[in-house]
C-alpha positions as CSV (number, residue, x, y, z in Angstrom):
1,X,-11.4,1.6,8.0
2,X,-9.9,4.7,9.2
3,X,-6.8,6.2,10.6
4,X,-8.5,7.9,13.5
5,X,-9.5,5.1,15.2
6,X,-6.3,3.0,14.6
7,X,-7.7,0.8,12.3
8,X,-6.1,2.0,9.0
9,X,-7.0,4.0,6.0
10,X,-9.2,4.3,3.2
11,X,-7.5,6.5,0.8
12,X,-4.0,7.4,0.1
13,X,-4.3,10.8,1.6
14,X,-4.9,8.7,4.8
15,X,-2.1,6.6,4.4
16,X,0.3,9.6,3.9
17,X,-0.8,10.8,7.3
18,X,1.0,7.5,8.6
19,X,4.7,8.1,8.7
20,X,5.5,4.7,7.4
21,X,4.2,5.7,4.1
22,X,5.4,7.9,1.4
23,X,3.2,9.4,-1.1
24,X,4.6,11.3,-3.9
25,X,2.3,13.8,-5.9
26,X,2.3,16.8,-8.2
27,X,-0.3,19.2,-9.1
28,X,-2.3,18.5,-5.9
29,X,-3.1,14.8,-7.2
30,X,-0.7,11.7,-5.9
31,X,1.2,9.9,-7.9
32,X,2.7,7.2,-5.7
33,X,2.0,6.0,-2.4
34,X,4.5,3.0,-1.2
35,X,5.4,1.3,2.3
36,X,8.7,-0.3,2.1
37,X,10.3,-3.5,4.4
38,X,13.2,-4.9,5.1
39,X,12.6,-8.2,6.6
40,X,14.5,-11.5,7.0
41,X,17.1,-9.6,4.2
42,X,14.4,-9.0,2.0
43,X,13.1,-5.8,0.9
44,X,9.2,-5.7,0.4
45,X,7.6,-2.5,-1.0
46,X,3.4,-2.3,-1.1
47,X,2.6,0.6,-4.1
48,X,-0.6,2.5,-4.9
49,X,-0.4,4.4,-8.1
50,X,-3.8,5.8,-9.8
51,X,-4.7,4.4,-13.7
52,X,-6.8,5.7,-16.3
53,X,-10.4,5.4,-15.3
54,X,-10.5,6.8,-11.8
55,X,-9.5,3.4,-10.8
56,X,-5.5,2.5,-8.7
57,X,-3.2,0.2,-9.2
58,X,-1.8,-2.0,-5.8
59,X,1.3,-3.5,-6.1
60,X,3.9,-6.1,-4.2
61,X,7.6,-6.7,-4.5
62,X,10.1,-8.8,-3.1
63,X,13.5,-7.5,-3.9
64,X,13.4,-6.9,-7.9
65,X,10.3,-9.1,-8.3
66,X,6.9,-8.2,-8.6
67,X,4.7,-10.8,-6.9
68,X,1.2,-9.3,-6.9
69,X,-0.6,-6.4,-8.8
70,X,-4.9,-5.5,-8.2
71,X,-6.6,-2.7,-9.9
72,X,-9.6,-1.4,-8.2
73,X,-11.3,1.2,-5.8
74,X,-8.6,3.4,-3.9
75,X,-10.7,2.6,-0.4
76,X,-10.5,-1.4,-0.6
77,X,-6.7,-1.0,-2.3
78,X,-6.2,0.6,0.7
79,X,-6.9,-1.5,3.3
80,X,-5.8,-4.1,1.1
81,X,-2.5,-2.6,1.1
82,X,-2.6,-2.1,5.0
83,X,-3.3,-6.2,5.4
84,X,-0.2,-6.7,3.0
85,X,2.1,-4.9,5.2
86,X,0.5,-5.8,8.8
87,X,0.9,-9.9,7.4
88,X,4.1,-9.6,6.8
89,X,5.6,-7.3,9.6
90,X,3.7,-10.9,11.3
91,X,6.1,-13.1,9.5
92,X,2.8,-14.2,8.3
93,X,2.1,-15.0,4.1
94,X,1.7,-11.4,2.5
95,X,-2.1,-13.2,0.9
96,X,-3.4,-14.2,4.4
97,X,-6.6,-13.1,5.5
């Protein structure tokens, strides 16, 4: 997946050339990258953070609860990330394929 061709993104320097997301960094590195909804008065915010080992860290809330967390590549977390959000601005389940 990539952001030229509409599709999405495969790292977070991808997703912060969308303008939905925010990506945080320091030192030339990212620290955070996160998408945030309000839907049906509930606020969702999708999260990226790298972890020890090269590897990065996805995460899901809904209001002050976290409902999902994978650790893995940053390219699948990615588009991982972008199915979260594009299911749920669907009023589909956040988990759907």
């Amino acid at each position: 997946m990539n952001v030229r061709n509409g599709s999405g993104a495969s790292s977070v320097a991808e997703l912060a050339r969308m303008s939905a997301w925010t990506v945080t960094g320091s030192r030339g590195r990212w620290i955070t990258a996160e998408r945030a909804l309000t839907l049906g008065g509930r606020r969702w915010v999708v999260g990226l953070t790298p972890t020890a080992a090269d590897a990065t860290a996805l995460m899901l809330w809904c209001d002050d609860d976290m409902v999902a967390h994978r650790r893995g590549a940053e390219a699948a977390l990615c588009g991982i990330a972008l199915r979260w959000v594009a299911n749920l601005l669907a009023g589909r389940p956040w988990d759907t394929r």
